[in-house]
N, C-alpha and C positions, 0 to 999 in steps of 0.2 A: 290449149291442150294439144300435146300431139298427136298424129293420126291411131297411134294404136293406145291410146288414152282408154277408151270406153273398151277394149279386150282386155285393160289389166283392171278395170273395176270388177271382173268377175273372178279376178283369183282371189282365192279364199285369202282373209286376212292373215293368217297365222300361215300361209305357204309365200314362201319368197321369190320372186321375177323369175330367177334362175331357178326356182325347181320346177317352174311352171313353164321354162320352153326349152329346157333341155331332156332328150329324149334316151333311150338307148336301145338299140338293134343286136341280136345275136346273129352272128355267123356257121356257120358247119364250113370249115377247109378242109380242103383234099392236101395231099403230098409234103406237110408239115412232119417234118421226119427230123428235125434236132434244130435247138435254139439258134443259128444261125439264120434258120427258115422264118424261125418269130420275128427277129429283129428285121427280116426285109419287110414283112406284113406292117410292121406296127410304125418304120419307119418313113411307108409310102402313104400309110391313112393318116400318121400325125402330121403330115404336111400339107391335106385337106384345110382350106377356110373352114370353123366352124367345128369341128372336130376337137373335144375337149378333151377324151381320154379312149383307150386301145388297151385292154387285157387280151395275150392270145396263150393258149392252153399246149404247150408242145406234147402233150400228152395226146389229146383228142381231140386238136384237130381247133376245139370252141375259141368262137373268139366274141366278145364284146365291148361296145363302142358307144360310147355316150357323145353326140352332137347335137349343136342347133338346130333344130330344121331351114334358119332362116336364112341361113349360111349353105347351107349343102342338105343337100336327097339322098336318102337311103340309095337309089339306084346307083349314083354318083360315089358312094363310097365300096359299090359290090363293082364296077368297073373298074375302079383303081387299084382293086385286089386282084381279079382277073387280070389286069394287062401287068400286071406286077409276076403272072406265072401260077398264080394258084386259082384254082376252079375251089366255084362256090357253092354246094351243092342244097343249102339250105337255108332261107331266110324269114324272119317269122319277126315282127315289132310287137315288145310287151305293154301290155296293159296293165297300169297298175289296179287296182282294188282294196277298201276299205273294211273291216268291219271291226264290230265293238261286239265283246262275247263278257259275259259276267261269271265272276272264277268263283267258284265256292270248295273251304276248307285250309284258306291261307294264313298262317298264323303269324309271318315275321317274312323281314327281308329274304331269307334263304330262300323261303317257300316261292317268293316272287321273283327271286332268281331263279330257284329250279324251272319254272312256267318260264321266264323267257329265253331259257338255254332248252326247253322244248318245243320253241316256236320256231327259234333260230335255224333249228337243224333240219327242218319242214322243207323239203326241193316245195321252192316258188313263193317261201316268205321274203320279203326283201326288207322287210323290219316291224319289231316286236315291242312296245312299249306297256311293263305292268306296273298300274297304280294297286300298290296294297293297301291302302285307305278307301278309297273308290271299290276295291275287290274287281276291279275290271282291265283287260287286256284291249289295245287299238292296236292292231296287226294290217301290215299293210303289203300285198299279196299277188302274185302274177296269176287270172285266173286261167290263164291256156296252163298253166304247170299243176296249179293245185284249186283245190276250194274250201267253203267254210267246213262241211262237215268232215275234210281229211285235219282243218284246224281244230277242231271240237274234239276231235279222235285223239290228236297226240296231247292235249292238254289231259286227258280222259288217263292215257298211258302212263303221263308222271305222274298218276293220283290223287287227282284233282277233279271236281266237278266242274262241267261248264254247259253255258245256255246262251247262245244266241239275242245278245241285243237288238243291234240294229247292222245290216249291210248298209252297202255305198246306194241300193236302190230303198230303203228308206231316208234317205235324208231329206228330201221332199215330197214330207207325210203329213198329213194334220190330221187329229183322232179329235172331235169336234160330240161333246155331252149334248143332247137335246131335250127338252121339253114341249110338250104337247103335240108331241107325236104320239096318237093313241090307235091309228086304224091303217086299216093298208092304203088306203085314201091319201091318209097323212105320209105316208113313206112314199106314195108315188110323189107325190109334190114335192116332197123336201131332195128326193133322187133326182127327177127330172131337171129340177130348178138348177143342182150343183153340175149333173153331169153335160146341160147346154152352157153353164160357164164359161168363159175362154181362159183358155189354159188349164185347166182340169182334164187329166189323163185317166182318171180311175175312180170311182165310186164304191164301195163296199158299206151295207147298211147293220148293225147288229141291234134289231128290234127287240129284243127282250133285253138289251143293255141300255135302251136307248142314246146309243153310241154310231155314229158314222165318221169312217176312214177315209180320206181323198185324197189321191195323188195327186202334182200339180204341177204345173211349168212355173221356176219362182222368178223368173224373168217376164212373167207376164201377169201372175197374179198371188196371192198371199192368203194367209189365214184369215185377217181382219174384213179381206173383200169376199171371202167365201161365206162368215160367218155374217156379215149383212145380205148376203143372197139368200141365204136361208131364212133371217129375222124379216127381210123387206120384200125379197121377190117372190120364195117360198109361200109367204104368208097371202091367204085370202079371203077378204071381206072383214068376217069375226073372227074366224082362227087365224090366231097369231102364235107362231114357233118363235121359241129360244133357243140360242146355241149360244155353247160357252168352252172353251179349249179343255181338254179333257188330258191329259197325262197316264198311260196306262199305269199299272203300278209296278214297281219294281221289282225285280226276282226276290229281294229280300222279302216283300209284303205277300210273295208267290209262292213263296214255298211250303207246299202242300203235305200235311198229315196225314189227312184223308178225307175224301171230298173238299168240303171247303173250309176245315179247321188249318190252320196256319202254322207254321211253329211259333211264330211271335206270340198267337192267341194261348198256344199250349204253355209255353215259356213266362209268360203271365202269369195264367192260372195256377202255374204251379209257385212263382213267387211270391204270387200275395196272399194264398192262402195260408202259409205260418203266420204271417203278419196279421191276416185279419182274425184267427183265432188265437193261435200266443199271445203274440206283441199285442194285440186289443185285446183279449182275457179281461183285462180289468174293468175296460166296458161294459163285457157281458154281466160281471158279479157286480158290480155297482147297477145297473140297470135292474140285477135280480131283487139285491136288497131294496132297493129305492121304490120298487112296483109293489115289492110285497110288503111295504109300510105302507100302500097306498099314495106314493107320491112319483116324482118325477124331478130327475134334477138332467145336468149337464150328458149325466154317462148313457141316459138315454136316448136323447136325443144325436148324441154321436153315434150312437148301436144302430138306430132305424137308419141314419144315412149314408155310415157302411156297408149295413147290410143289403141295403136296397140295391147301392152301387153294385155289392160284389153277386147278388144273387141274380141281379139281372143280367151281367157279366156271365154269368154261370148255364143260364138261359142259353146265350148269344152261343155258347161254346157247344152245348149239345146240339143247337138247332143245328150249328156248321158242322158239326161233327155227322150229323143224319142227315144230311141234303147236300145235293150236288151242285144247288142254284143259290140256294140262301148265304147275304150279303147282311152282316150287321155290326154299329161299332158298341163294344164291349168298353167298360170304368175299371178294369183293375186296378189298373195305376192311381185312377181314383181315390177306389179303398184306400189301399196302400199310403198313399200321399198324405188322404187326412189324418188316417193314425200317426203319420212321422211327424206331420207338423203338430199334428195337437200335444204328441207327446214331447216335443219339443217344446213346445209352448210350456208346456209343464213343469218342466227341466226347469228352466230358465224363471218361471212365476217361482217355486221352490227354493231358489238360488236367493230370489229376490225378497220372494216372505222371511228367508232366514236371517237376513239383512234385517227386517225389521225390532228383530229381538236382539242387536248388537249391543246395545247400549245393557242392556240385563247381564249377557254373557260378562260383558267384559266388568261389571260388577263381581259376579262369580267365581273370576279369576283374579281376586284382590288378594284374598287370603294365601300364605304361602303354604307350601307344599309339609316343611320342616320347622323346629321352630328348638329354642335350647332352653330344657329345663335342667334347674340350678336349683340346691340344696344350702342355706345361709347357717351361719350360728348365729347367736344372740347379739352379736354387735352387727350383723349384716354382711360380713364376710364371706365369698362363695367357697366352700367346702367341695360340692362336686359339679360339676358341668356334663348335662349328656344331653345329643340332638335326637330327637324322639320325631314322629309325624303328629302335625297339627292336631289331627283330629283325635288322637290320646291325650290331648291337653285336660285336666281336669278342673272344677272348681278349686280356687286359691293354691295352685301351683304357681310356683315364682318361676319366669319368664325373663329371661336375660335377651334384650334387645339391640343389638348391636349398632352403630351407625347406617342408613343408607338402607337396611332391613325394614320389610313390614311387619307390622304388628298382628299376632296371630288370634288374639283374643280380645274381649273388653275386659277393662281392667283397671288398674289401681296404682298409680308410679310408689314404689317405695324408699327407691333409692336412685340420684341420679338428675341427671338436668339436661333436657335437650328442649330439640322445635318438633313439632308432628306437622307433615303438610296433610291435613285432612281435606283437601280440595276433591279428592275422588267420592266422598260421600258425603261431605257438608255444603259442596260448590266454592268454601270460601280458599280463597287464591291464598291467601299470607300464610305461613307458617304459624302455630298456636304452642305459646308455650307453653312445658309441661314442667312439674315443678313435686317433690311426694308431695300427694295426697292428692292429684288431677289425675282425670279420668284419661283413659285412652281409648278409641275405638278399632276396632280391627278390621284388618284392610289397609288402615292410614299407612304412612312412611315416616319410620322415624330418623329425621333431618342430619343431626350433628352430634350426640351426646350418647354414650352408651347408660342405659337405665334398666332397672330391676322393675318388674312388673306380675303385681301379683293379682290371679286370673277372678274375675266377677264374674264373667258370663262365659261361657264357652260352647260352641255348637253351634243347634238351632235356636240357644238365647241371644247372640250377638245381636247387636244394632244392624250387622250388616245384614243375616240370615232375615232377621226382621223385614230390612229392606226389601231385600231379594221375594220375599214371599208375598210381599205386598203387593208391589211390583205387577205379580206371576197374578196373583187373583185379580189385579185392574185389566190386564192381557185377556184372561176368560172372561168378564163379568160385559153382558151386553151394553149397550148404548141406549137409550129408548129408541133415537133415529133408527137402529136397527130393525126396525118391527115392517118399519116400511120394505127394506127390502126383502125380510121375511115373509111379508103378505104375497109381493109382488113376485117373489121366485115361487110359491105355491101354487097358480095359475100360470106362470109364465111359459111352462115348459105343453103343456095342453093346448095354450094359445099358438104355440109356435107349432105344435106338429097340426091342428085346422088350418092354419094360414099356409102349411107346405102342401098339403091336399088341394086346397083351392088352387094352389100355386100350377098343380101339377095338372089339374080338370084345367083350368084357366089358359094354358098353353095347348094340351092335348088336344082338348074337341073342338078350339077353332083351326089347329092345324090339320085336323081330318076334313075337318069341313071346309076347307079352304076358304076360311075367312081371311086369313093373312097370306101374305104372298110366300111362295113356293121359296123366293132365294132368301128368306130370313133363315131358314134353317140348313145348318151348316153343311158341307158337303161330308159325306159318309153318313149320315144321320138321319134321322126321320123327325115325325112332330112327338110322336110317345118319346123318343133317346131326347131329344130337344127339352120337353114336360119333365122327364125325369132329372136332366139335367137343374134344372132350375129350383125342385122339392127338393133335390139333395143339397143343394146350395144355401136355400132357408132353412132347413134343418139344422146343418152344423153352426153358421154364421151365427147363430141367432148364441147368446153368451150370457145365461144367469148366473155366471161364475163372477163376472165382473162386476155386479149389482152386489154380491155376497161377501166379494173382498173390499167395497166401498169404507167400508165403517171400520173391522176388525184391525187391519193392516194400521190404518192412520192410527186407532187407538193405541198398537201396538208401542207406533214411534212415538210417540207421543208421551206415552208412559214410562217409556223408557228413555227420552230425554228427559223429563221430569225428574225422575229418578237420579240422571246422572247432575242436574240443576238443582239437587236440595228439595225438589218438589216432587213427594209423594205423594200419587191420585192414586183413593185404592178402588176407584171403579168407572166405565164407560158414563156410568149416570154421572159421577159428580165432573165430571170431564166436559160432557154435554151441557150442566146446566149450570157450570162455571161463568160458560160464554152471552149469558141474560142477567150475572147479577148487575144490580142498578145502586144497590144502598151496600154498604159495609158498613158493618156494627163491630168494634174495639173495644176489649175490655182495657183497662187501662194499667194494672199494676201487671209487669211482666209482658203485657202487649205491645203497649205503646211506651211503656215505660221499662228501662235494663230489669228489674224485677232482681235486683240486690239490691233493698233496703237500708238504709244506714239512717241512727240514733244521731241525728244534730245537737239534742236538748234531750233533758231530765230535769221533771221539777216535782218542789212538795207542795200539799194545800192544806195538812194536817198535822196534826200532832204526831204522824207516825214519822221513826226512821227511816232513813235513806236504803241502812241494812234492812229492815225490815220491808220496805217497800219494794226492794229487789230480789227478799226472799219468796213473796209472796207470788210475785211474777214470775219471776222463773218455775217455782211450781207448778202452775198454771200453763203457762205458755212453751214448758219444754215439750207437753201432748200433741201441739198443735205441729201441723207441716205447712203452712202460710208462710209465705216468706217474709211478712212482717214483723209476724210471730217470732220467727227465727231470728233477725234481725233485734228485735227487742230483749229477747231470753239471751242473748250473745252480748247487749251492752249491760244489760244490768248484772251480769257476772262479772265484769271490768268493773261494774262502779262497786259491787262489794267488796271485791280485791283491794278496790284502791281505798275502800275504809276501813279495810283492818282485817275482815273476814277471810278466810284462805280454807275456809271447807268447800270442797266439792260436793258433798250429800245434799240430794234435792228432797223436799221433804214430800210426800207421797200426799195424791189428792183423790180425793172421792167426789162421787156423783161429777165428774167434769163432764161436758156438754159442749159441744160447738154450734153455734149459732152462726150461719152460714151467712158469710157475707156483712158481718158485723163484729166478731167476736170470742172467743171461751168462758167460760164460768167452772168455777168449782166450791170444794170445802176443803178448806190445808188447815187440817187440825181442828178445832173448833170455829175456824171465821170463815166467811164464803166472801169469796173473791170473783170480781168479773173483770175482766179484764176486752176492752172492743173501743167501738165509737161511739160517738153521743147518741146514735141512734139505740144502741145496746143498752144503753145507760136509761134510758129512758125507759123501756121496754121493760125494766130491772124493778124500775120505780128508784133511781138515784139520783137524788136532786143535783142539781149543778147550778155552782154558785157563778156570781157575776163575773168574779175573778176566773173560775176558770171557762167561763164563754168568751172574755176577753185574750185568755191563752191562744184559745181555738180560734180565733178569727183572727190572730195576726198570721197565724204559721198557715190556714189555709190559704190567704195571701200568699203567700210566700211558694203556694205549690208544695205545702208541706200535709203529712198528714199527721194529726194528733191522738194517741194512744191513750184513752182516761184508764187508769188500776182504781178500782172500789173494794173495800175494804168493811165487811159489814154494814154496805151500805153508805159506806162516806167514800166522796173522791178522796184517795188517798195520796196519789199523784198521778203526772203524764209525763209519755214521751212524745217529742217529735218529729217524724220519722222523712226523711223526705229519699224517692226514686227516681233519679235522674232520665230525663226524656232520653230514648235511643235517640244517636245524632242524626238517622235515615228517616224518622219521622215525617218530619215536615216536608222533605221533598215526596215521602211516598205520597201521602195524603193529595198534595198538592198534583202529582202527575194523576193520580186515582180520579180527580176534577177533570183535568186536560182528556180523560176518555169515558166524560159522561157520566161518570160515577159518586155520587158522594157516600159522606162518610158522617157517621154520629159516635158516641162515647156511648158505653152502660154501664156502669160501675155500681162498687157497692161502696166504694167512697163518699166521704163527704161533697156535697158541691159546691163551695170553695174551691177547693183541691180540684176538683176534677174540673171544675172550669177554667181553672188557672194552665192545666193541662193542654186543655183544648184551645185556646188562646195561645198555647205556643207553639204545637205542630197545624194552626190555621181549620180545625174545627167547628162548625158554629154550633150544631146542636149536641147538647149533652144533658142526658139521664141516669144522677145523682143516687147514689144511697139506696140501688135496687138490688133486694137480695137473688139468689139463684132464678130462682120460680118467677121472680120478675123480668130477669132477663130474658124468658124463653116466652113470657107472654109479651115483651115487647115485640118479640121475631116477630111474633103470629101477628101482631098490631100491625105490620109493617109489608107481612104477606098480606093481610085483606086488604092494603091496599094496591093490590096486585102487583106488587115490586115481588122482585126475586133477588132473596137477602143472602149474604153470608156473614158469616159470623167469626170473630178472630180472636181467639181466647186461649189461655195456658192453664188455667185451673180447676181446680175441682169443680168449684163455685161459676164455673162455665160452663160443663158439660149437660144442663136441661137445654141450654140456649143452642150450642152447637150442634144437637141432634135434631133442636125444633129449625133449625134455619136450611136451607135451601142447599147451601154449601156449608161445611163446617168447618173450617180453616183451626189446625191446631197450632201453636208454637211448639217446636219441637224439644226445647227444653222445660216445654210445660210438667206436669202430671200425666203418669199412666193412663188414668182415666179421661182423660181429657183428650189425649191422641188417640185412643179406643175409638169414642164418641165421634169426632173428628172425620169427612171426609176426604181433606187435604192436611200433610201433616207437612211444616213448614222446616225441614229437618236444619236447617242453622241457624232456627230464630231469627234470623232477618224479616223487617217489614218489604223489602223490596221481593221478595218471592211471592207475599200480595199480589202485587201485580203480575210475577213473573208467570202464576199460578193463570191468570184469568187472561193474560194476551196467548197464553200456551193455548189452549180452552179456545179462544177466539179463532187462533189460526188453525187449529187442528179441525175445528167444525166448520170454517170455508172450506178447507181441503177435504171434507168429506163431501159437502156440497157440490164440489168442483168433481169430484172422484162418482157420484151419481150423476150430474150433467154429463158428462163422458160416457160413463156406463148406457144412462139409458138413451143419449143421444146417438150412442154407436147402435145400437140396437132399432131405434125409431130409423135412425139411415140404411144400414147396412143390409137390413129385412127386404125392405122394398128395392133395392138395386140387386140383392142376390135374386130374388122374384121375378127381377128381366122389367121393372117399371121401364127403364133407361131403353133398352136393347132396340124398341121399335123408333125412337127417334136420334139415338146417336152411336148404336152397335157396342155399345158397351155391355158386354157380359161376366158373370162372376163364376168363375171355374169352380168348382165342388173344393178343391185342393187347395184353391187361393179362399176360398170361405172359409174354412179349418183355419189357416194362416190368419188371417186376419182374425175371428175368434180368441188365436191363443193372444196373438198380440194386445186385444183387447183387456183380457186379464191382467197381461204383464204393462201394460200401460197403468193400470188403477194401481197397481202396487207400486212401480217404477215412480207414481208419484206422490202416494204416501212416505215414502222413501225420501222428498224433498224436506219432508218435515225435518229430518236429520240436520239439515243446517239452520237452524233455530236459532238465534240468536237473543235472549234477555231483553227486553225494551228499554230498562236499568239497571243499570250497574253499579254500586255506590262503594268506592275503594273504603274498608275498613279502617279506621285511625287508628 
């Protein structure tokens, strides 16, 4: 290192070589009487070694001269002026000088230029630097010319506030916070100790701050060596002093009110107060209602720890305001903070719940807005055309549908041939074609074809309005799981405001009592601000709002995917106890079977005709709505056509009677007529002969079922009817195994038939020949054995069984009564919504599970860390504001994952043929 190595380690970093030894000297000349005069002066000092620069003033005489000193002596350059002919009458070497003043009332660069074009113009500034972000000037100063308070003045003059930071003689200050300094004992020791230091020039004690000032030599000693003199030499025996660097506060934190109200404190107060009685309003009125039903939810528990914040804020502001000494930190921002984030929080949950009703909405939005009623003549011709609004649609108004257009009504094609894609409310993907005399539903799209359609239902009869309401009542209608968090939010909010009381004693009385150490508690703060801090923190943290949105939300999605999948659930219950059934019970005609009927055979056993045995049926069996019934009444008017007969007149029957699940009977004319199954026939007292037991047992083989017609008590003939298995059967059945589930038949069928059935969709048990009242006592047979059953029927002759079973599964092409009954209505008749019905149910009840694990694990966590469990061994503390925060996110977390339920996806999928 070179010799003057250790003299540049003390220029200031940020000063350069060269500013640090080049000097400059003013002159006073005599007899400078016109610039010729200048140029000798300046000409004989710039030829000086070391002489860097020469200004000389032909005005008056001034001259100034910036050299090295290492190079050349002031004397040396007033010599060579003098022997140059001019007399030097005056010589004086400046001193420069530092200070930092802090500017208050600067709003923008201008403002920061006018201050440094009023610094500038100061005789004796020699440079002016203003930070407008900082709000502070460093001015650097000759003090033989000028001083601080002439600089305070002209800042003062351009209109501007200013205050005294620091001078060039505080730069080597340390302002050092003490603890257990309590007596004057203690200040001599802690004075003594600092002022026999070496290198300490000054001492200053402020005992009621307990705060001391010390000058310092920083080449001999530092803050780190002062504040161990005080912690180690200071201290003796038992008493032991702390010190710890103390930073005064800034003129922003200083700007006085009056006494010790601040304007930061006032500028506060006056912000968060709209916020905490406006913007929070709705706390106050929710806290009102909710106390004067006698309970307690979320909005009160936010009210107590706003209020506490702001009221003891409020406190902090009057004491400052009446005392000239009193020091306290005030929560406005607090306040403030929790109302924005909660209500934030809110926003955002709101945003999110509304999300859970998309699937309903966009249901809603099926129907079009307009729609063209058309006036036909008798060959079907349109006569007029006028576009009217949907909802003036009436009963049997003709409806002109255009291609690529929705259908506005349910209804009846009468003219015309197109596709409907009914995938928006039946789930099924393919096109369905329409054909007069097929049904259309509204909402569908109809595909290619323009068609005439005349109105069945309109309004709130639709299939779809149906939907939609059903839907809306599964949305309101509880969960049982529900009850739990209903219990648990009726004690939760009383729990959490004892547990914030303890919270608050718990901190409080050991920080009075100095059980805990002195630096746990933050600096500006005491143990009460510390204790309150932590009650306000348990207070809002704490989130029965998330236990309450656990179950609703899921249900919401849930129901409304369903809905958009063909699967209507019209309540939280059957939703719930979808996800325990164990057994499924199937009726078989229409369930498991297409439930269109068709007449393979016709035969006689008696002396009657053909026509007459087709008379006699049809009268009979046109009463009935069984789709056998119908089925059978529809071929034996084919088989009298094709003997000769061509009357349409059905001849009228008395006393008819349906025997459920067996058959009809009546009297057509003088003969009484029964028409059902061998079980009917029996029941009748009508023999049956060998030949036709031999009927009946080939076609039950066969998966067929046999229709006996009695005639005064003779079998007069049979049909035989057979209903093709749906082709989804057997894999439903089969996946319904693969999750634990089996499956049994109930019929009122023969058992033949029905075993021949179940042998082909993979079935083992089946119960043959059981009427209504039978099927709903099997339920019961089946609940004591503690299974939780459902039930999957289309008919009338279903509806005891589907109300007595656990889940009632309707086919949705069933009977009215039947989807009444029914607590899942399986809207496209597919068997694979079975299942889609009970894995929906499966997943929707983990997700509530999971959405209560959350809930209340965020609460069993979150309680005890906003509490300050953590604080005393790893410093981790929960801000009032970040309590609130985390709260709302809590909420918006339970919803945010109810909301997963939206990508749902079917377990089966079984592409239509």
């Amino acid at each position: 290192m070179e010799a003057n190595g250790i003299g540049e380690l003390k220029i200031p970093l940020l000063q350069t070589p060269e500013d640090g030894a080049v000097r400059t000297v003013y002159f006073q000349l005599s007899d400078i009487k016109c610039a010729s005069c200048v140029n000798s002066v300046e000409s004989v000092v710039k030829n000086l070694d070391g002489v860097k620069s020469i200004a000389v003033s032909p005005l008056d005489g001034r001259a100034a001269i910036k050299f090295d000193p290492k190079f050349v002596t002031v004397k040396q350059i007033k010599e060579s002026i003098e022997e140059s002919g001019f007399r030097v009458n005056e010589l004086h070497e400046q001193d420069i000088a530092v200070c930092r003043v802090r500017i208050k009332g600067m709003a923008c660069t201008s403002c920061s230029e006018s201050v440094e074009n009023a610094l500038q113009i100061v005789e004796g500034v020699k440079k002016a630097i203003v930070g407008l972000a900082l709000e502070e000037a460093k001015v650097h100063f000759d003090p033989n010319l000028t001083n601080v308070d002439k600089i305070i003045e002209a800042i003062d003059d351009a209109g501007f506030g200013a205050d005294l930071i620091s001078s060039g003689n505080d730069a080597n200050k340390v302002h050092l916070k003490l603890e257990g300094v309590d007596s004057a004992e203690d200040v001599n020791a802690v004075m003594s100790s600092l002022e026999l230091a070496v290198g300490v020039n000054h001492v200053e004690m402020d005992l009621s701050e307990h705060k001391v000032t010390v000058s310092y030599d920083p080449d001999i000693t530092g803050p780190r060596s002062l504040i161990y003199c005080v912690q180690e030499e200071a201290s003796c025996g038992s008493k032991k002093y702390q010190a710890t660097l103390y930073s005064p506060s800034g003129q922003r934190e200083r700007d006085k009110v009056h006494n010790m109200l601040t304007l930061g404190l006032f500028l506060r107060c006056i912000l968060s107060t709209p916020v905490q009685f406006i913007v929070g309003k709705r706390f106050y009125v929710g806290s009102y209602h909710s106390l004067k039903r006698k309970s307690a939810n979320m909005d009160v528990l936010v009210a107590l720890g706003t209020n506490a914040a702001y009221f003891y804020s409020l406190y902090i502001l009057i004491k400052a305001l009446t005392s000239d000494t009193f020091e306290g930190q005030d929560f406005f921002e607090t306040s403030s903070m929790l109302i924005s984030f909660i209500l934030l929080g809110k926003y955002l949950e709101i945003v999110a719940k509304g999300k859970t009703s998309d699937a309903l909405g966009k249901l809603t939005q099926l129907v079009p807005d307009k729609a063209y009623l058309v006036a036909i003549d008798t060959d079907g011709n349109i006569i007029t055309e006028t576009e009217i609004d949907t909802q003036l649609i009436q009963k049997n108004d003709i409806i002109k549908i255009v291609p690529g257009s929705k259908i506005p009504v349910d209804g009846i094609v009468i003219k015309g041939q197109s596709y409907a894609n009914e995938s928006m409310i039946t789930g099924e993907a393919r096109p369905v074609d329409k054909s007069p005399g097929d049904k259309v539903i509204s909402g569908t799209i109809n595909e290619n074809g323009c068609i005439l359609v005349k109105a069945t239902h309109v309004g709130s009869d639709t299939a779809l309005s149906q939907i939609v309401q059903l839907v809306q009542a599964a949305q309101l209608a509880k969960a049982p799981v529900q009850k739990l968090a209903d219990h648990i939010s009726r004690v939760f909010v009383p729990i959490v405001v004892v547990v914030a009381l303890i919270t608050w004693l718990g901190w409080f009385i050991p920080g009075e009592a100095g059980i805990y150490p002195k630096h746990w508690i933050p600096k500006a703060m005491d143990a009460f601000e510390l204790a309150l801090q932590f009650a306000i923190s348990v207070l809002v943290v704490a989130c029965p709002c998330a236990l309450g949105l656990a179950t609703p939300t899921a249900v919401m999605v849930a129901s409304g995917m369903g809905a958009s999948q063909g699967v209507l659930i019209k309540g939280g219950d059957a939703l719930e106890k979808a996800h325990k059934v164990k057994i499924v019970v199937f009726d078989k005609t229409g369930t498991l079977t297409v439930g269109k009927p068709e007449v393979v055979s016709a035969v006689l056993f008696s002396e009657f005709s053909m026509e007459e045995l087709c008379d006699m049926t049809i009268a009979v069996e046109a009463s009935s709505e069984h789709p056998i019934a119908k089925a059978v009444a529809a071929h034996a008017k084919r088989l009298r056509q094709k003997f000769g007969s061509c009357t349409e007149e059905v001849p009228d029957v008395d006393d008819f009677e349906v025997h459920m699940g067996a058959g009809v009977s009546g009297k057509v004319g003088d003969r009484t007529v029964v028409v059902g199954n061998r079980r009917l026939m029996h029941a009748c007292n009508v023999p049956i002969c060998s030949k036709v037991e031999k009927y009946i047992s080939e076609n039950e083989i066969l998966a067929r079922t046999c229709i006996l017609v009695s005639i005064d008590g003779k079998i007069a003939g049979a049909f035989s009817v057979t209903d093709p298995v749906k082709p989804e059967a057997k894999r439903v059945i089969s996946f319904l195994h693969s999750m634990g589930i089996s499956s049994i038949i109930v019929t009122g069928d023969n058992c033949a038939t029905a075993t021949a059935i179940a042998n082909e969709v993979g079935i083992d048990e089946v119960f043959a020949e059981i009427d209504p009242v039978g099927k709903a006592d099997k339920v019961k047979d089946l609940q004591m054995k503690g299974m939780t059953v459902a039930m999957v029927g289309d008919g009338i002759n279903d509806s005891p069984a589907l109300v007595a079973a656990d889940v009632g599964m309707a086919i949705g092409a069933g009977t009215d009564i039947a989807i009444e009954a029914a607590d899942i209505v399986l809207v496209k008749s597919s068997l694979e919504d079975v299942i889609t019905a009970i894995d929906l149910s499966r997943k929707t009840m983990s997700r509530i599970r999971l959405n209560y694990i959350w809930a209340l694990g965020y609460n069993i966590l979150g309680m005890p860390i906003a509490a300050g469990v953590l604080y005393p061994f790893a410093g981790i503390r929960l801000p009032p504001w970040l309590a609130g925060a985390c709260m709302a996110a809590s909420s918006l977390s339970v919803v945010s994952s109810s909301l997963l339920l939206q990508f749902y996806k079917k377990p089966l999928h079984i592409e239509s043929s």
